[in-house]
N, C-alpha and C positions, 0 to 999 in steps of 0.2 A: 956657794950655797946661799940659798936667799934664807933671811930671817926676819922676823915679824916684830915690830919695833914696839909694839903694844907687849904690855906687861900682862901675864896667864893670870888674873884673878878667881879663877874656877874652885869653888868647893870641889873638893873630893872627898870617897867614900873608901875605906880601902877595902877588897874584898873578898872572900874565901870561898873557894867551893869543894866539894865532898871528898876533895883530895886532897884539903888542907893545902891546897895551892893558892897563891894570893894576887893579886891585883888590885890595878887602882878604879876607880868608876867616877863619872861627871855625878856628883849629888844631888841634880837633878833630872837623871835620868834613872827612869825605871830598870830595876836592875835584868841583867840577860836570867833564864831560866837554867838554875845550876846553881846560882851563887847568892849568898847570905851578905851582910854587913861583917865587917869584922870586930867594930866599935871604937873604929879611930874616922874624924873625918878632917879635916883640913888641908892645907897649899898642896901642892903638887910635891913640894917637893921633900915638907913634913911629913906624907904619907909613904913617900919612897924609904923615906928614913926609917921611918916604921916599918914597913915591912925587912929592910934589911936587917934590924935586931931580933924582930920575932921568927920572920922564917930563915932557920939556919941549917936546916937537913929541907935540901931541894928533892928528893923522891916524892911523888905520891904515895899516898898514903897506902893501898893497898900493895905497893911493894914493900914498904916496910913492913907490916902485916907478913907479908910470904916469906919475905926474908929472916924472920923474928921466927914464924911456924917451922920455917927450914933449920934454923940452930936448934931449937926446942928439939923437934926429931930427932936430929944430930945426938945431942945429947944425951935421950934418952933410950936411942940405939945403942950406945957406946957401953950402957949399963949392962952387968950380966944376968 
């Protein structure tokens, strides 16, 4: 595997979209349509960091939502 002897000095942005899904982004690029800043920006590999303590439930967000409306039901089926 070839690898590139120059050292990654890129700003990064870390950053989330309406799924509370997260990613990294070049900070100097315009962000894609979908996704916000998340308010962390630095090295590549501080921002990887980052993301790994803040997102700790991998679903998107509206299954969580469905999943959460699906117990709610549940439960108040159950009542007599």
């Amino acid at each position: 595997m070839a690898t590139d002897d120059t050292e990654d000095t890129t700003l990064y942005n870390v950053v989330v979209n309406h799924e509370e899904q997260y990613s990294i982004w070049p900070a100097y690029r315009e962000l894609p349509l979908g996704w916000r800043e998340a308010g962390k920006q630095g090295s590549k590999a501080a921002c990887l960091a980052y993301i790994q303590d803040v997102w700790t439930d991998m679903r998107p967000l509206s299954l969580r939502q469905k999943m959460t409306e699906a117990r709610e039901q549940g439960e108040t089926s159950a009542l007599p």
